[in-house]
N, C-alpha and C positions, 0 to 999 in steps of 0.2 A: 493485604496487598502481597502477591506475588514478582521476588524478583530474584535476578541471577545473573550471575558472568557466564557469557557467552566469549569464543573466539572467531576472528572473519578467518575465511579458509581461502581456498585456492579461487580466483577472478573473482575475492570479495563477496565469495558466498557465505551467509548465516546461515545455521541452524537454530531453531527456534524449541529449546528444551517444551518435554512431555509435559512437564508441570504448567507451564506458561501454557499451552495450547488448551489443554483439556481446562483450564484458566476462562480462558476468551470463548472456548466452544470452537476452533480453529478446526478445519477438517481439510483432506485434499482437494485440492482443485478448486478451494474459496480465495476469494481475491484480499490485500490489503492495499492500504494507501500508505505512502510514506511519506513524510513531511518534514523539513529542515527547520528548527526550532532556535535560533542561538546556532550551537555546538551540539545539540541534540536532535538524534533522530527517533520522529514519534511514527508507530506502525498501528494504522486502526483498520478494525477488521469490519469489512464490508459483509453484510447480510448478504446472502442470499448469491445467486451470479452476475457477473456483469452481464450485458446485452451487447451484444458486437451487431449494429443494426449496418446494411449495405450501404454503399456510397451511393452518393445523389449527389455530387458534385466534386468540384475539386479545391484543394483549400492548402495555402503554402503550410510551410511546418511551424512559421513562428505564432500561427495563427490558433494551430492545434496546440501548440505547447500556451498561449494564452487561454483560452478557454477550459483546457487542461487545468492550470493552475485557478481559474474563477471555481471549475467544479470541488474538485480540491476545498478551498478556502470556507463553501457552503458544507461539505459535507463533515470539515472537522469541526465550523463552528469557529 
């Protein structure tokens, strides 16, 4: 098990040290999910890309942040 202290930088951005990535197999332009656990934040790394498929309708936001969080909840398990 690989781990380490990181610092949040400037609008709460992370860097995700060499070791951890080459870790996971992380590369640029791959997606993660992040998940509020407790007090803890867990980052799982998504195979492959996401699909950004066109709109076919229209759908409010609290709608999208619901199904958001169902895909979420399948994809950590």
């Amino acid at each position: 098990m690989v781990s380490q202290t990181i610092r949040v930088g400037k609008k709460y951005a992370i860097y995700l040290p060499k070791k951890i990535v080459e870790e996971v197999g992380i590369k640029v332009g791959d997606s993660l999910i992040a998940q509020v656990r407790g007090r803890e934040i867990v980052l799982k790394h998504v195979e492959g890309k996401l699909r950004v498929a066109k709109p076919w309708s229209k759908v409010k936001p609290e709608e999208v942040e619901e199904v958001g969080e169902e895909i979420t909840r399948k994809v950590l398990g």
